[in-house]
N, CA, C and O of each residue as an XYZ file, in Angstrom:
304
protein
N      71.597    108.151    143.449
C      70.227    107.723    143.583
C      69.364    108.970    143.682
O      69.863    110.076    143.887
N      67.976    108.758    143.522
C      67.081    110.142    143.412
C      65.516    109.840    142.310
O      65.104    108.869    141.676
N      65.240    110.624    142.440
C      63.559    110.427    142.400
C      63.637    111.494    140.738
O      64.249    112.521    140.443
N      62.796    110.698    140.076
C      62.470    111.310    138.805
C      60.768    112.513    139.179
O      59.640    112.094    139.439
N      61.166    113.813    139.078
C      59.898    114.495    139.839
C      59.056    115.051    138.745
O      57.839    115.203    138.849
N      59.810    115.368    137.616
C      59.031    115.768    136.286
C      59.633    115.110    135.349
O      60.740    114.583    135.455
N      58.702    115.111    134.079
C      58.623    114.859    132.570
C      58.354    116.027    131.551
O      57.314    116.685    131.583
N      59.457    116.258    130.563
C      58.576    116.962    130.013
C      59.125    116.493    128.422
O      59.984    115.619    128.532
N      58.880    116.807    127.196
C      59.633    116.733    126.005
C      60.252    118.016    125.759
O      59.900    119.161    126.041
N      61.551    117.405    124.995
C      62.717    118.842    124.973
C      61.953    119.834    123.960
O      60.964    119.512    123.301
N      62.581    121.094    123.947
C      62.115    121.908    123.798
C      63.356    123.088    123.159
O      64.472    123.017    123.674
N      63.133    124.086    122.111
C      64.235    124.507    121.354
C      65.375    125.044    122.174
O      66.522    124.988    121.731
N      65.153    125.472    123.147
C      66.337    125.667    123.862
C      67.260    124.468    124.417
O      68.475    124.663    124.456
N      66.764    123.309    124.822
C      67.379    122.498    125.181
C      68.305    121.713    123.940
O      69.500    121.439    124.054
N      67.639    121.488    122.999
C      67.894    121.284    122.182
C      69.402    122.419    121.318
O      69.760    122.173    120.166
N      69.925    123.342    121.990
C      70.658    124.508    121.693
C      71.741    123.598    122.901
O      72.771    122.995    122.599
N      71.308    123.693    123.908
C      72.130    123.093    125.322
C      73.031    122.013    124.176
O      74.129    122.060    123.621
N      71.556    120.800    124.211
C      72.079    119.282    123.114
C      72.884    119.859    122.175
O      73.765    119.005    122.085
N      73.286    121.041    121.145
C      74.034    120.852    120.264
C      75.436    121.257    120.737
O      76.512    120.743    120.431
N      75.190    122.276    121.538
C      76.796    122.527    122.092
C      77.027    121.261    123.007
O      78.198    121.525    123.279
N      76.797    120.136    123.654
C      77.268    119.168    124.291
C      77.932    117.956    123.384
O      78.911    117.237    123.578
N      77.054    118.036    122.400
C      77.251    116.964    121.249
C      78.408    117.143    120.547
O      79.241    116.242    120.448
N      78.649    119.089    119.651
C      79.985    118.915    119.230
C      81.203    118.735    120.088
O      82.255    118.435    119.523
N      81.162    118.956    121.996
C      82.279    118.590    122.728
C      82.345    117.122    122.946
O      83.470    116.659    123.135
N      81.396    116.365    122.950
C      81.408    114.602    122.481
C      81.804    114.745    121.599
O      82.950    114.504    121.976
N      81.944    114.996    120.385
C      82.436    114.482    119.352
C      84.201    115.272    119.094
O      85.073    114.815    118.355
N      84.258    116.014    119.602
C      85.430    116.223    119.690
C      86.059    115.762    120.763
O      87.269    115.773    120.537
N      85.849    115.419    121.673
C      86.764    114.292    122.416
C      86.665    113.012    122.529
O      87.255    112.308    123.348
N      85.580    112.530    121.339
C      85.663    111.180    121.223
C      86.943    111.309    119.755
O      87.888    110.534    119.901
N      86.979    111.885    118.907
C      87.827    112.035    118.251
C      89.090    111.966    118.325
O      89.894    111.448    117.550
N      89.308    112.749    119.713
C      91.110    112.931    120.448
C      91.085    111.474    120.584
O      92.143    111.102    120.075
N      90.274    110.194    121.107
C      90.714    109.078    121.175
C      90.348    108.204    119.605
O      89.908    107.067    119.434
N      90.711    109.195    118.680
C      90.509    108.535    117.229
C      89.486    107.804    116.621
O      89.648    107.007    115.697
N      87.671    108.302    117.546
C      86.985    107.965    116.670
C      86.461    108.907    115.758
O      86.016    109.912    116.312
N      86.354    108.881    114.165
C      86.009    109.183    113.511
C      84.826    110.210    113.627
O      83.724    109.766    113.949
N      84.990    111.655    113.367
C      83.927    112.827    113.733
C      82.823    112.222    112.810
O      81.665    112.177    113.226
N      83.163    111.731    111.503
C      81.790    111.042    110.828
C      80.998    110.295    111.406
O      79.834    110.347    111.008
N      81.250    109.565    112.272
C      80.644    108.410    112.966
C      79.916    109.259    113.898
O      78.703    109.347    113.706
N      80.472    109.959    114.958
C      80.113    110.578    116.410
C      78.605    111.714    116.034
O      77.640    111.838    116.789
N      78.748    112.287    114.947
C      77.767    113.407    114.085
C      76.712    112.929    113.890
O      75.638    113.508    114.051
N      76.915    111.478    113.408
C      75.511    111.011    113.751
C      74.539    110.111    114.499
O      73.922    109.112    114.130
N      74.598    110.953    116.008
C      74.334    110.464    117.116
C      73.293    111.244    117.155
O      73.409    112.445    116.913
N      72.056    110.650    117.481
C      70.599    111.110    117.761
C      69.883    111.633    118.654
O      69.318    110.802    119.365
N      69.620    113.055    118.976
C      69.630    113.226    120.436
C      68.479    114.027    120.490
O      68.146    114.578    121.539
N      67.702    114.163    119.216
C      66.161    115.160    119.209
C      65.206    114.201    118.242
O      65.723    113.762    117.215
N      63.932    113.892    118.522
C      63.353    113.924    119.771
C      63.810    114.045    121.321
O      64.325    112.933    121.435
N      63.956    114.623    122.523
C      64.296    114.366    123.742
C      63.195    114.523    124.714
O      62.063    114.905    124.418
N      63.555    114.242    125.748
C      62.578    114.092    126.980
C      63.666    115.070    128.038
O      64.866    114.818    128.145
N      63.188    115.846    128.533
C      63.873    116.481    130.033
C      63.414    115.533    131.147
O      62.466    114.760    131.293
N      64.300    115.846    131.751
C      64.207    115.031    133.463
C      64.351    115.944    134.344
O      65.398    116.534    134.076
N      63.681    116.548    135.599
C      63.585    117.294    136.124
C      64.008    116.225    137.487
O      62.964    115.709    137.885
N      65.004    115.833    138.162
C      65.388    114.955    139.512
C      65.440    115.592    140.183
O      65.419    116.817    140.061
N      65.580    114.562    141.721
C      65.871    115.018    142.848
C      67.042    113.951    143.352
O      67.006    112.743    143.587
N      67.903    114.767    143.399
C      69.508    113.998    143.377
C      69.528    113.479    145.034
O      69.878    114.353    145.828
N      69.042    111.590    145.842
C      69.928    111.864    147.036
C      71.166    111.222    147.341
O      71.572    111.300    148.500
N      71.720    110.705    146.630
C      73.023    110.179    146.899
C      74.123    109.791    145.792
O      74.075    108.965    144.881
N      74.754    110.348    146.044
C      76.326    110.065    145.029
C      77.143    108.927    145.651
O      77.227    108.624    146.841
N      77.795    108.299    144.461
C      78.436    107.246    144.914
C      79.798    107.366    144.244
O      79.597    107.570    143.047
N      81.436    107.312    144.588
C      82.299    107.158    143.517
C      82.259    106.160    143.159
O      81.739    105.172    143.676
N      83.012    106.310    141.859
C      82.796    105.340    140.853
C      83.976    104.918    139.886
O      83.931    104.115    138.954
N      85.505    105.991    140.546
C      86.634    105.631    140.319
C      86.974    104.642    140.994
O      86.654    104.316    142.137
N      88.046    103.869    139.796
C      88.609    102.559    140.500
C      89.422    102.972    141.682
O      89.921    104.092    141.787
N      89.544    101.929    142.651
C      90.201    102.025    143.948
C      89.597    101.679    145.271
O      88.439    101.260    145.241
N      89.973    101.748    145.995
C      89.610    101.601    147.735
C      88.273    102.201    148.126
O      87.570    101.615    148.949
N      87.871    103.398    147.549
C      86.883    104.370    147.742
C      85.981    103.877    146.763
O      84.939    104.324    147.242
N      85.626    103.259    145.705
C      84.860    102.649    144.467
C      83.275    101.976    145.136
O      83.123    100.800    145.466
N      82.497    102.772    145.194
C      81.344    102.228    145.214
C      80.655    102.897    146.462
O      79.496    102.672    146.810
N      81.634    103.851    147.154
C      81.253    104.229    148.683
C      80.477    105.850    147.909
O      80.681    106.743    147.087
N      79.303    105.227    149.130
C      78.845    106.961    148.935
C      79.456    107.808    149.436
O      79.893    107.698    150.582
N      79.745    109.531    148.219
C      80.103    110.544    148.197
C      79.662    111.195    149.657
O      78.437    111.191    149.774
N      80.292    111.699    150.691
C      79.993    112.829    151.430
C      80.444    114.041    151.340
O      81.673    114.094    151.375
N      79.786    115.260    151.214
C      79.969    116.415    151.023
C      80.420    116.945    151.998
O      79.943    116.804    153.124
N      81.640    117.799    151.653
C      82.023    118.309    152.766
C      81.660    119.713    153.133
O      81.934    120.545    152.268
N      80.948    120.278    154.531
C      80.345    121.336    154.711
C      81.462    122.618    154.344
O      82.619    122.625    154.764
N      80.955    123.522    153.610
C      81.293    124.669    153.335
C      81.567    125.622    154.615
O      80.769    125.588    155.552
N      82.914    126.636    154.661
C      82.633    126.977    155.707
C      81.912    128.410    155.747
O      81.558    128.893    156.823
């Protein structure tokens, strides 16, 4: 959970971020045999940045712990 604090539209660097994220999506959507043709053309410019304020994590792996908020454990 967390608060959306800015807007902005992406911008050429982000857009550099977006392409190196996109070919590691598409190469590990591949390892589970979908087609790199398909995954390549996934649309991701135009973009919008989100600038948040993160306050709570929740897991979200199946099990006993599934749905409980994350507590951080203090560093020592």
């Amino acid at each position: 959970m967390g608060t959306v604090r800015a807007t902005r539209a992406g911008g050429a660097e982000d857009r550099a971020i977006q392409e190196r994220y996109l070919a590691g999506f598409v190469e590990q959507l591949y390892c589970v045999h979908v087609p790199r043709a398909l995954t390549r053309r996934l649309h991701y410019f135009p973009s919008t940045a989100l600038e948040l304020e993160i306050t709570d994590v929740f897991m979200q792996t199946p099990g006993p712990g599934a749905g409980r908020r994350f507590e951080q454990t203090p560093r020592p």
